[in-house]
MIMI-180194 format. One record per residue (C-alpha): residue number from 0; residue in one letter; x, y, z. Coordinates in nm, 4 decimals. Layout:
# residues N
{r NUM; 'a'; {X; Y; Z}}
...
This chain:
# residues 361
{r 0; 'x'; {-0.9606; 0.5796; -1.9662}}
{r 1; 'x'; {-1.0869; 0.5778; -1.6376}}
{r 2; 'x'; {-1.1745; 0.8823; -1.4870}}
{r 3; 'x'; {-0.9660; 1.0873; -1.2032}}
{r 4; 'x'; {-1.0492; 1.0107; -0.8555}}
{r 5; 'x'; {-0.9964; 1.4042; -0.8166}}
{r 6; 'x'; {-1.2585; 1.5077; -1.0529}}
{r 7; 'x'; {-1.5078; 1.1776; -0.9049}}
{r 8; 'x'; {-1.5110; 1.3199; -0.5291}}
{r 9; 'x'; {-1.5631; 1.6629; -0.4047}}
{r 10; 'x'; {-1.7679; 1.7410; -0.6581}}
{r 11; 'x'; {-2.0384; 2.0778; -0.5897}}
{r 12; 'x'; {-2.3006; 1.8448; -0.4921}}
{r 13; 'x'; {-2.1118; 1.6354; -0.1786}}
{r 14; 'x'; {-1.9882; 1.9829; -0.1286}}
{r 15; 'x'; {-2.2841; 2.0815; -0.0760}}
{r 16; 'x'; {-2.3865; 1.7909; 0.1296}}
{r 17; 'x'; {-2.1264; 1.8359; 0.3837}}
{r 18; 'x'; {-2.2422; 2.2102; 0.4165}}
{r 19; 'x'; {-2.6208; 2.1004; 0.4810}}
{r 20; 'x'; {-2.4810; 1.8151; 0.7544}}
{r 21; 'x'; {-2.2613; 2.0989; 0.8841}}
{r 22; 'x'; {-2.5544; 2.3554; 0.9118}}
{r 23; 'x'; {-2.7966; 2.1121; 1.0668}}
{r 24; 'x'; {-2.5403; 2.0811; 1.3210}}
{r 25; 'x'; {-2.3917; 2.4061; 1.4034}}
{r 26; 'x'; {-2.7004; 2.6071; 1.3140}}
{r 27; 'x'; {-2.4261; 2.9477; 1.2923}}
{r 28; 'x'; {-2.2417; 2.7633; 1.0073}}
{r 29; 'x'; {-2.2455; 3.0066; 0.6897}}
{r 30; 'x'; {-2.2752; 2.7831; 0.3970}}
{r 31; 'x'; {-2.2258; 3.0778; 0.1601}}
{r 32; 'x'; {-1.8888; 3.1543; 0.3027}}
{r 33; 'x'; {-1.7546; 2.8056; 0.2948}}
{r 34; 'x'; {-1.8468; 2.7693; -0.0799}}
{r 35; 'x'; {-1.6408; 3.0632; -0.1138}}
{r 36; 'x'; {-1.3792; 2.9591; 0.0793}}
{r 37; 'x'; {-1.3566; 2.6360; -0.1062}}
{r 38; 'x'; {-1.4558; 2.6875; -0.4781}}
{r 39; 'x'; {-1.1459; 2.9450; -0.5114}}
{r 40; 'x'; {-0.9088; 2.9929; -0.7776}}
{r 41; 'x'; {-0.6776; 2.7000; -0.7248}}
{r 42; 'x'; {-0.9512; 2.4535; -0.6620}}
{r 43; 'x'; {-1.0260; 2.2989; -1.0343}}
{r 44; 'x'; {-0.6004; 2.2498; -1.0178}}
{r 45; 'x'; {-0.5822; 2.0295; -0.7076}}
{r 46; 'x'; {-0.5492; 1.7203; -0.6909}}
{r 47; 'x'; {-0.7054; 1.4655; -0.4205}}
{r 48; 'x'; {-0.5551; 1.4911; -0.1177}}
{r 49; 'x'; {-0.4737; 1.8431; -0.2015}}
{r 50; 'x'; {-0.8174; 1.9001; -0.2317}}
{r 51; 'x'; {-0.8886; 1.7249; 0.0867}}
{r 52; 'x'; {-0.6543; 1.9503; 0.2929}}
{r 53; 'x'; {-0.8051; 2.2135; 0.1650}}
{r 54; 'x'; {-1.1446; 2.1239; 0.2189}}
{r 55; 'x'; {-1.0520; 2.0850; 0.5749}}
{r 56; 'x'; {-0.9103; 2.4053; 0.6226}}
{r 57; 'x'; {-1.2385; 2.5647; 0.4472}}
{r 58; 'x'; {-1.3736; 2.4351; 0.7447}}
{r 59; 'x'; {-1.1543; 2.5811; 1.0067}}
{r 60; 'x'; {-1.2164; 2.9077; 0.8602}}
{r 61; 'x'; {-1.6265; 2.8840; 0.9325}}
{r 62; 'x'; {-1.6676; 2.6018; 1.2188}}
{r 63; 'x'; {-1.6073; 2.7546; 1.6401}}
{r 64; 'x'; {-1.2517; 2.8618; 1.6609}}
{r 65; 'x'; {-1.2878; 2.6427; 1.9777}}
{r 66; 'x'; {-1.1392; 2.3246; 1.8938}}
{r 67; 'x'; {-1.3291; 2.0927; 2.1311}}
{r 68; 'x'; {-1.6427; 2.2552; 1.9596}}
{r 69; 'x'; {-1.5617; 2.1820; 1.6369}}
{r 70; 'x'; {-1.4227; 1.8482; 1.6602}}
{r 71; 'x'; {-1.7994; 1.7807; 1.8350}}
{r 72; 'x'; {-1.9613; 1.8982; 1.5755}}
{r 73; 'x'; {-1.7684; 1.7074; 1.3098}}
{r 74; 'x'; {-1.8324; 1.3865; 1.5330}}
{r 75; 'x'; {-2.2010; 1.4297; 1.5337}}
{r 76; 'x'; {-2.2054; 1.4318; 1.1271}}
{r 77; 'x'; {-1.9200; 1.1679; 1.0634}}
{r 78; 'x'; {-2.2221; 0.8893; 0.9892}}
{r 79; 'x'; {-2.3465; 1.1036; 0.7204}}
{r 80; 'x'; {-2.0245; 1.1757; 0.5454}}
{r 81; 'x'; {-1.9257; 0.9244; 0.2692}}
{r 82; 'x'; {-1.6457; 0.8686; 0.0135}}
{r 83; 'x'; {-1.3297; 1.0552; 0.0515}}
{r 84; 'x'; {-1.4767; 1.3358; 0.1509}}
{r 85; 'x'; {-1.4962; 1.1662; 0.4889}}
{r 86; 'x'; {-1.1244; 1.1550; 0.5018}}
{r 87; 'x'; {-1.1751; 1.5667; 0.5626}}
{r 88; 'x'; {-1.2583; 1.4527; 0.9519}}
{r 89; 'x'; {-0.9495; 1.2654; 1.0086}}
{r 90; 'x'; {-0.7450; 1.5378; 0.8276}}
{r 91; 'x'; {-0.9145; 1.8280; 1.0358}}
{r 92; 'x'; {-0.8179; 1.6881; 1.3670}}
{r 93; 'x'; {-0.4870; 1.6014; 1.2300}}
{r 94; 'x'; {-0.3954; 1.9426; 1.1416}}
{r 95; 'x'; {-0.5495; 2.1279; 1.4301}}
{r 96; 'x'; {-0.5678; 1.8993; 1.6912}}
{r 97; 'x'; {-0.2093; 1.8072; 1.8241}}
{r 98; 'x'; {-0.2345; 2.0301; 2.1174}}
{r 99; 'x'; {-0.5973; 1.8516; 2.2269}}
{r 100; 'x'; {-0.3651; 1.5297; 2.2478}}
{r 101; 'x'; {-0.6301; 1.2686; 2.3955}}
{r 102; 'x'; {-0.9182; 1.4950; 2.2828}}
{r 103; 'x'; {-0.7821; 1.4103; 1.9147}}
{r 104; 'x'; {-0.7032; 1.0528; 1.9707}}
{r 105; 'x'; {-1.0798; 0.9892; 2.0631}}
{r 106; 'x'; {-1.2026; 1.1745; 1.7662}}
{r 107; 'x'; {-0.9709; 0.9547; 1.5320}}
{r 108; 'x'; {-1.0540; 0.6425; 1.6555}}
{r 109; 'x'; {-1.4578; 0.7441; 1.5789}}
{r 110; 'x'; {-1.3635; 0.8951; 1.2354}}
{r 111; 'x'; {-1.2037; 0.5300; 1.1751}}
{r 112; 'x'; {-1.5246; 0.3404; 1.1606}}
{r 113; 'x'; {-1.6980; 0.6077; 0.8582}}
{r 114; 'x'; {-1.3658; 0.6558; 0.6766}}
{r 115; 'x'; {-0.9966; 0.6280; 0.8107}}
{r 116; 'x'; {-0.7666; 0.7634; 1.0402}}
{r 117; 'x'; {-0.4586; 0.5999; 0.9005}}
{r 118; 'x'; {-0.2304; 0.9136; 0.7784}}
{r 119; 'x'; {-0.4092; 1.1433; 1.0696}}
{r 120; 'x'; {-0.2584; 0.9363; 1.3112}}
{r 121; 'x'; {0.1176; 0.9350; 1.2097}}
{r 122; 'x'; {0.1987; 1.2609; 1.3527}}
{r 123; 'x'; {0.0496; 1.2003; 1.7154}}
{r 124; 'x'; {0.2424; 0.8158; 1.6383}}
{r 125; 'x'; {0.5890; 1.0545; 1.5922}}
{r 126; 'x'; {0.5295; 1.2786; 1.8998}}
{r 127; 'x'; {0.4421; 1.0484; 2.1281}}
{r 128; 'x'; {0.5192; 0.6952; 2.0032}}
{r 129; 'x'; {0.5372; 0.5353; 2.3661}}
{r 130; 'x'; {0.1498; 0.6529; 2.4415}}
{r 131; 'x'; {-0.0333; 0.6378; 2.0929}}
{r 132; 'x'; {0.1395; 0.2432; 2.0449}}
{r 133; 'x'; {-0.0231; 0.1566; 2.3625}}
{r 134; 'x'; {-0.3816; 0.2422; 2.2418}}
{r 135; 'x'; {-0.3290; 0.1147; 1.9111}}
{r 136; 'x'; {-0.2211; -0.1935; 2.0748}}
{r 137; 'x'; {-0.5409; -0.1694; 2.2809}}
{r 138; 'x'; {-0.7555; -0.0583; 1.9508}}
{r 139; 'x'; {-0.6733; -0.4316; 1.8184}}
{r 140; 'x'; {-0.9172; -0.5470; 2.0543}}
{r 141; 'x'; {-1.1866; -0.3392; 1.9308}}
{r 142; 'x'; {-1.5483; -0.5159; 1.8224}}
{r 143; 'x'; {-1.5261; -0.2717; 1.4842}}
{r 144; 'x'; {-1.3398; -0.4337; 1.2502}}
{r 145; 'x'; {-1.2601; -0.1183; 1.1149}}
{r 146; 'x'; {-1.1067; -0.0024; 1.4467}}
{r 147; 'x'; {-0.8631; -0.3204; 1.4334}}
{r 148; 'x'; {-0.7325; -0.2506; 1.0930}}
{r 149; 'x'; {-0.6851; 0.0762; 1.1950}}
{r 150; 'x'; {-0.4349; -0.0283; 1.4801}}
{r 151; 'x'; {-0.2349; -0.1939; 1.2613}}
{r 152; 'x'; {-0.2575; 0.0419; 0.9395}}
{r 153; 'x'; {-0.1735; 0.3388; 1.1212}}
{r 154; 'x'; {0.1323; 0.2326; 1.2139}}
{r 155; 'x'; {0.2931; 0.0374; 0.9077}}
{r 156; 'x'; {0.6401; 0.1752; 0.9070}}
{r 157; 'x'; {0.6089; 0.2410; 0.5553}}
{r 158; 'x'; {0.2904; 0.3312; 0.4755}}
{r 159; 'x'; {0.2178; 0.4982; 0.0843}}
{r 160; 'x'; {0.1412; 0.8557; 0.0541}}
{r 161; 'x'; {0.1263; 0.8778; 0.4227}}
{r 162; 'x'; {0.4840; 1.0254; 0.6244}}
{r 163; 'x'; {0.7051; 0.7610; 0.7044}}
{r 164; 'x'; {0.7732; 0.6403; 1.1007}}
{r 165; 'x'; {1.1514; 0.6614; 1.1265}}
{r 166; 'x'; {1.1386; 0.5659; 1.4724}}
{r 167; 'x'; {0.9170; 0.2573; 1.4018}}
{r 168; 'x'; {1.1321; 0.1684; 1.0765}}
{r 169; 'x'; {1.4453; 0.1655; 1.2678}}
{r 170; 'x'; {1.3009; -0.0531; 1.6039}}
{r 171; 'x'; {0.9192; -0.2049; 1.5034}}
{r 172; 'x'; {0.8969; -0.3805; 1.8247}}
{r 173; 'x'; {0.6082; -0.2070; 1.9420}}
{r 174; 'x'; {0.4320; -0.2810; 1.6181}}
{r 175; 'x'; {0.4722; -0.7131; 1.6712}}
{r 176; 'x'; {0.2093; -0.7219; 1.9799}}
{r 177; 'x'; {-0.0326; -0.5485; 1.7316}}
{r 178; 'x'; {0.0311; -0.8225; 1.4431}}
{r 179; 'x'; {0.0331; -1.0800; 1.7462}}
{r 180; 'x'; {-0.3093; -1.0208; 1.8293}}
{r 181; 'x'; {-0.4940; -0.9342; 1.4546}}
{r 182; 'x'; {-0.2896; -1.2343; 1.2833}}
{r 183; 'x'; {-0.6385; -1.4562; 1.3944}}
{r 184; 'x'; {-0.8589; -1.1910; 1.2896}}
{r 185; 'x'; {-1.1840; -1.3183; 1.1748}}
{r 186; 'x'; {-1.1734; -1.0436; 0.8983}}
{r 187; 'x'; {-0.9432; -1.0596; 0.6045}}
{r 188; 'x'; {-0.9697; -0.6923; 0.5495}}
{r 189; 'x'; {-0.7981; -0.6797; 0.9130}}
{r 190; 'x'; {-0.5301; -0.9579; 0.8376}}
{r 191; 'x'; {-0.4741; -0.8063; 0.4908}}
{r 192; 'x'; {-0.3258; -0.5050; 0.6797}}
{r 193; 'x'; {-0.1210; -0.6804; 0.9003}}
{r 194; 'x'; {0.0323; -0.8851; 0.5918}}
{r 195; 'x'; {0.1149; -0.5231; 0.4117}}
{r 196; 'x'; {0.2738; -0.3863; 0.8083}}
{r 197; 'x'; {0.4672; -0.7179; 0.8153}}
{r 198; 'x'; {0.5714; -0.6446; 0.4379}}
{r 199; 'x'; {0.6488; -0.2746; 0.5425}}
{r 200; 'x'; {0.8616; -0.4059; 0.8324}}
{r 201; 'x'; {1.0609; -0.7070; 0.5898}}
{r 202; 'x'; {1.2202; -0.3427; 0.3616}}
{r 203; 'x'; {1.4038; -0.2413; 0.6957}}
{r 204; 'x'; {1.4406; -0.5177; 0.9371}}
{r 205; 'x'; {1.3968; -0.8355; 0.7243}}
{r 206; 'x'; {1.5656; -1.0695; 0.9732}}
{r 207; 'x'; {1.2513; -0.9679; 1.2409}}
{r 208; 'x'; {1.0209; -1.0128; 0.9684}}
{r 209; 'x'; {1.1535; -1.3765; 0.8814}}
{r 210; 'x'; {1.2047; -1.4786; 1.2252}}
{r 211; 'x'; {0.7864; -1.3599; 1.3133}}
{r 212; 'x'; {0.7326; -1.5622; 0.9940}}
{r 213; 'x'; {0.9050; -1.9053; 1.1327}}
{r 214; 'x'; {0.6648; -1.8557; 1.4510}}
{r 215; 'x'; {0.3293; -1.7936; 1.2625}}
{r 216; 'x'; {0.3853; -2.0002; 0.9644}}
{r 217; 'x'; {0.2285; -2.3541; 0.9417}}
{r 218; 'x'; {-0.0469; -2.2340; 1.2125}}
{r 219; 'x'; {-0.3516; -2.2355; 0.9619}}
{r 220; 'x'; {-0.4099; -2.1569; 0.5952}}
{r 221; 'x'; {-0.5378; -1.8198; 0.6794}}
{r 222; 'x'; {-0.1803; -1.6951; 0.8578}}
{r 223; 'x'; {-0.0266; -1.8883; 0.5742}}
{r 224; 'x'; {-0.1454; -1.6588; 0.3629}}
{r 225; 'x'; {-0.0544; -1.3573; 0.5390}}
{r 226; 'x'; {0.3006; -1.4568; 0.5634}}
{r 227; 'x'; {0.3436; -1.5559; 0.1963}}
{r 228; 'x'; {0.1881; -1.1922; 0.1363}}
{r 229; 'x'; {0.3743; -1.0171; 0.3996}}
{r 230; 'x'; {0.7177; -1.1294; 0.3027}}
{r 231; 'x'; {0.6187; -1.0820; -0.0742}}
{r 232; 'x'; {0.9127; -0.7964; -0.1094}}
{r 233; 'x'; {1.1506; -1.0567; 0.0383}}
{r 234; 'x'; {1.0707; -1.3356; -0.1937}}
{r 235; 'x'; {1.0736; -1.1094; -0.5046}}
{r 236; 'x'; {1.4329; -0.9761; -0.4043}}
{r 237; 'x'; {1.5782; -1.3654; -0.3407}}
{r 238; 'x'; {1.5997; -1.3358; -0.0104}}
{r 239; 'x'; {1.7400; -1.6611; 0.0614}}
{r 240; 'x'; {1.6294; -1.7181; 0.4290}}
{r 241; 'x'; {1.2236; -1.6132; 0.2840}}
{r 242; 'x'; {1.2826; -1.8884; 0.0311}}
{r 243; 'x'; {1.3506; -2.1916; 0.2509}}
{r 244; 'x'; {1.0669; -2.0734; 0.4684}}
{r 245; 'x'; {0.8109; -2.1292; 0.1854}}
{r 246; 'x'; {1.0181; -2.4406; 0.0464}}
{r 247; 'x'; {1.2112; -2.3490; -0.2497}}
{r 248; 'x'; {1.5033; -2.4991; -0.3254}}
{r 249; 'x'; {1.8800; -2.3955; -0.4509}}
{r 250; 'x'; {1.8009; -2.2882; -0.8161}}
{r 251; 'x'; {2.1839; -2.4369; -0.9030}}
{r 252; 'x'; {2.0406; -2.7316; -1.0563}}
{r 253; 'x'; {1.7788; -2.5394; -1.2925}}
{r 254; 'x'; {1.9816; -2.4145; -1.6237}}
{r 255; 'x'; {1.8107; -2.1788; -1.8942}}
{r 256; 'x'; {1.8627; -2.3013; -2.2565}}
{r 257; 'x'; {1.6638; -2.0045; -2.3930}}
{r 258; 'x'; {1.5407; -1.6937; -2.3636}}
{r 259; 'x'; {1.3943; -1.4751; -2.6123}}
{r 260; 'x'; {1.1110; -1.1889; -2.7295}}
{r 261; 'x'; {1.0846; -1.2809; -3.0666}}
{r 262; 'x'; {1.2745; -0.9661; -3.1926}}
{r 263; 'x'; {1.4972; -0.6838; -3.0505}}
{r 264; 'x'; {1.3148; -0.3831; -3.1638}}
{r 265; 'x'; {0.9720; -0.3336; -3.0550}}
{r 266; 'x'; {0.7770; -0.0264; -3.1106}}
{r 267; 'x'; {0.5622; 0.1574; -2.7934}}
{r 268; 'x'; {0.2213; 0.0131; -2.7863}}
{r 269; 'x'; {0.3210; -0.2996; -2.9582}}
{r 270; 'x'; {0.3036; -0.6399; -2.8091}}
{r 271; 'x'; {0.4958; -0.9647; -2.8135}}
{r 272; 'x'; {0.5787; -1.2678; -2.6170}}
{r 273; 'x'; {0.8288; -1.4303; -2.3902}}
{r 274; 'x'; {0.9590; -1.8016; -2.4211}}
{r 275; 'x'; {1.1839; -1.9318; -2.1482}}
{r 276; 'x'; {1.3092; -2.3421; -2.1550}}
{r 277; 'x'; {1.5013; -2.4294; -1.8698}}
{r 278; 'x'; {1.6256; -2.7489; -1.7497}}
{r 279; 'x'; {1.5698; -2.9203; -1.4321}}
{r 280; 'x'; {1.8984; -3.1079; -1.3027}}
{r 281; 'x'; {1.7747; -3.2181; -0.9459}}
{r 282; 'x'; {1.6712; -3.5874; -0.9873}}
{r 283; 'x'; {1.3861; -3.5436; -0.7804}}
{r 284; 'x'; {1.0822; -3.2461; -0.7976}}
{r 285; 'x'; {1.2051; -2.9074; -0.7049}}
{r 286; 'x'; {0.9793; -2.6223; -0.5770}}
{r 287; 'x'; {1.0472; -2.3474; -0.8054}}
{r 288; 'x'; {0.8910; -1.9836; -0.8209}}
{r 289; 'x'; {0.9567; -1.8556; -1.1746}}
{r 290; 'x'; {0.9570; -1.4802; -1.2606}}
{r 291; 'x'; {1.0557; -1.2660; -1.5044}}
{r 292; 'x'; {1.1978; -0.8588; -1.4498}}
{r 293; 'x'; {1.1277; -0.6146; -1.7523}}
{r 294; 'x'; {1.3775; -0.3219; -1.6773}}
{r 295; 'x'; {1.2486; -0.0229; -1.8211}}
{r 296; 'x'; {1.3995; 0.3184; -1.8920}}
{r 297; 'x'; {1.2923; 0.5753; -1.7605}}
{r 298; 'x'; {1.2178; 0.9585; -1.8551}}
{r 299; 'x'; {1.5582; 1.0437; -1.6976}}
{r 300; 'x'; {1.7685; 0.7612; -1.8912}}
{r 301; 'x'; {1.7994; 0.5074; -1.6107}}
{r 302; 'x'; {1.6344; 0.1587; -1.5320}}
{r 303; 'x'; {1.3726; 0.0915; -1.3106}}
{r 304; 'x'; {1.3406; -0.3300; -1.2393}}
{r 305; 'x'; {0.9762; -0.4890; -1.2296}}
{r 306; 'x'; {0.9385; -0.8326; -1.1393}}
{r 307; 'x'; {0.6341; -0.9878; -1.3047}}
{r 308; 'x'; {0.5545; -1.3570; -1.1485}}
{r 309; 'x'; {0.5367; -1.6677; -1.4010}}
{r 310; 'x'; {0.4013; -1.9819; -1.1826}}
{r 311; 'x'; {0.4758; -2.0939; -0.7929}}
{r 312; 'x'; {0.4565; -2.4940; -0.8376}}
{r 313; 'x'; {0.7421; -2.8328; -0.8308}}
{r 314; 'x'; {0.9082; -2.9257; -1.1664}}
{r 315; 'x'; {1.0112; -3.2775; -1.2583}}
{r 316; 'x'; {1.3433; -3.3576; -1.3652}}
{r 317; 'x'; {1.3548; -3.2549; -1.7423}}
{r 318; 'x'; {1.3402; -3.0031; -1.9855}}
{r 319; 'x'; {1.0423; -2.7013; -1.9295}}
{r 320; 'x'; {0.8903; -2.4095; -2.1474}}
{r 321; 'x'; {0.7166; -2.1104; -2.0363}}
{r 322; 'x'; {0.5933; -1.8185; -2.2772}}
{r 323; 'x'; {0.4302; -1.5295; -2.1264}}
{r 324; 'x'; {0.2488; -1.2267; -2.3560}}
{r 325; 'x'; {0.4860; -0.9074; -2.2968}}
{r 326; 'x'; {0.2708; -0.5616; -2.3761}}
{r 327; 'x'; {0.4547; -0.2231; -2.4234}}
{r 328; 'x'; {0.1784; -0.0043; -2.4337}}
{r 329; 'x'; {0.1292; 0.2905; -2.2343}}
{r 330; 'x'; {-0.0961; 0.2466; -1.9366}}
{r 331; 'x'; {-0.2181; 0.5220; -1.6095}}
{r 332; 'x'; {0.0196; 0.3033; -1.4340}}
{r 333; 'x'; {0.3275; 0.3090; -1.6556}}
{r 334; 'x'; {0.4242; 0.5320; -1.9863}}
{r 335; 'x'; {0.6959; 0.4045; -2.1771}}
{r 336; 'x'; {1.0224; 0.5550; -2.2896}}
{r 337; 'x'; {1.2140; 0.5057; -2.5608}}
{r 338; 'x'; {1.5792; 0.3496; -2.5198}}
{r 339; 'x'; {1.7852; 0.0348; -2.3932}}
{r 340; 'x'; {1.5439; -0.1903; -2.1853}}
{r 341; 'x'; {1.6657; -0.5461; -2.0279}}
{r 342; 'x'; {1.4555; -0.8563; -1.9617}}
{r 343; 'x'; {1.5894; -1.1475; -1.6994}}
{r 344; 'x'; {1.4529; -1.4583; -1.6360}}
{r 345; 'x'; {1.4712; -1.5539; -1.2466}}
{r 346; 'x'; {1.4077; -1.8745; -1.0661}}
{r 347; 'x'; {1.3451; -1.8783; -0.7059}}
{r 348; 'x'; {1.5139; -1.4674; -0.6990}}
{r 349; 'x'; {1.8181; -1.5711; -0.9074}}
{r 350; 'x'; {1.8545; -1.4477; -1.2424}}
{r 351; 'x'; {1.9320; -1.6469; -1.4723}}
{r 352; 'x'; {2.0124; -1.4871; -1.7788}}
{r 353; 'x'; {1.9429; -1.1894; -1.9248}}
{r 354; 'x'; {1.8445; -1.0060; -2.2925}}
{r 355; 'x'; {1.8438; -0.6543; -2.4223}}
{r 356; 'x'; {1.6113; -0.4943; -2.6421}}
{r 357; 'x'; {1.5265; -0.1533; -2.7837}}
{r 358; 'x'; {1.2074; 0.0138; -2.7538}}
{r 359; 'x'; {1.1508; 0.2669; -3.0227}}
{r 360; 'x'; {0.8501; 0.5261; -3.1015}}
């Protein structure tokens, strides 16, 4: 098993490398006292971004209780800070900056280029959406590539394990100029984000998301992509209107003749496989996107759906099999639970038919 991110950064030695960067910069720094501040009781139980935080606030404790001080001193040793420990800048100024407004802003946008300032930023986004979407807007243009993501990361709507942006999940209009200008980005780290901010945007306001999409797509394989990635939530839920935009057709001429898993008890950690025929009615080829949900119980007794994708290509008129390997064992990402579990086969987000099985210990 691959080890924790947790117990891989912050370790004593880039500890101790952020207190010798620190010292060389603020020659009154107390190393001693930080250590003590951060190697505390609760440390060895934190986990990552807990450990962050508190990192950060270690700092507080033993950097100029001015705030313009500190956040100069943390700017002088951001190109010597690597990893997620890095992320400690960001969080510092996010936590005790808000009342240094622009001060903070500046100090972001620098800590973007060594790390990111993605979840720092949300809370100055919240207060003051009007004045933080401008510079983002004006970030896009940066030369850093790292700066442009930024201008678009920092303000998906939805963003994980960062607060959410009500006010930017109910209107995203201020967002669109952002995606406007990054959607030719020469880097695909940049246009990767703006595919995940246009996917954040499809889960609340899917008709803006589509009608951005008819503009942009067709332009050039490289906003192609970023479409088909950005309205990936879309297309997996059957939106219909996402589904003619990429060419797939009514799935009322495809029929299933079979679906099965070989048996109906399966034991946790055991594998087994899929086998789907269907039947193509049309008379002509059909664009069809073929995936399958698992929906597995969960530790409280309900279902949770996963939609697993089978193959994105045109069928000819005829009869078609598909098997797929189905594993049940317990991964980081998933532990299974004993119960009811159902499997569906869908074509172009319809399901077509559906089986249930038990999963035992």
């Amino acid at each position: 098993m691959a080890e924790l991110l947790k117990n891989i950064f912050f370790t004593k030695e880039t500890i101790e490398h952020l207190s010798k960067v620190l010292k060389r910069e603020y020659p009154k720094f107390n190393e001693r006292e930080f250590s003590k501040h951060i190697f505390d009781d609760r440390w060895k139980s934190l986990e990552l971004k807990e450990k962050m935080r508190h990192v950060s606030a270690c700092m507080q404790k033993v950097l100029p209780p001015d705030f313009i001080k500190s956040v100069e001193i943390l700017e002088k040793i951001a190109p010597d800070i690597q990893g997620f420990e890095a992320m400690t800048l960001p969080d510092y100024v996010e936590h005790y900056g808000m009342e240094y407004f622009d001060r903070s802003l500046k100090a972001l946008t620098l800590f973007t280029k060594y790390s990111s300032s993605e979840f720092a930023i949300r809370p100055f986004i919240a207060k003051d959406p009007k004045k933080v979407m401008a510079l983002m807007l004006k970030l896009a243009n940066d030369e850093d590539e790292r700066v442009r993501r930024f201008s678009s990361e920092g303000c998906r709507p939805r963003l994980p394990w960062a607060m959410a942006l009500p006010e930017l999940q109910k209107d995203p209009s201020t967002i669109l100029p952002i995606l406007e200008k990054l959607k030719n980005d020469p880097s695909e780290f940049v246009r990767r984000s703006v595919a995940n901010n246009l996917n954040d945007i499809s889960k609340d306001n899917p008709n803006t998301a589509i009608e951005l999409s008819r503009r942009w797509i067709g332009k050039s394989t490289e906003i192609d992509k970023i479409v088909k990635h950005g309205l990936r939530t879309l297309l997996k839920d059957g939106n219909t209107d996402a589904l003619r935009l990429f060419g797939y057709g009514d799935p009322e001429h495809i029929e299933l003749l079979d679906l099965n898993i070989g048996k109906n008890k399966i034991r946790i950690g055991e594998n087994t496989q899929l086998t789907a025929s269907f039947k193509n009615h049309d008379p002509g080829l059909v664009k069809l996107r073929l995936e399958y949900a698992i929906y597995y119980r969960k530790s409280s007794g309900g279902l949770s759906k996963k939609v697993f994708q089978v193959s994105e290509k045109k069928y000819h008129p005829g009869t078609h099999k598909i098997q797929r390997k189905l594993t049940f064992q317990d991964m980081t990402t998933r532990k299974h639970y004993p119960g009811e579990h159902q499997l569906s086969f869908i074509v172009n987000g319809k399901e077509l038919g559906k089986i249930i099985f038990l999963l035992r210990k």
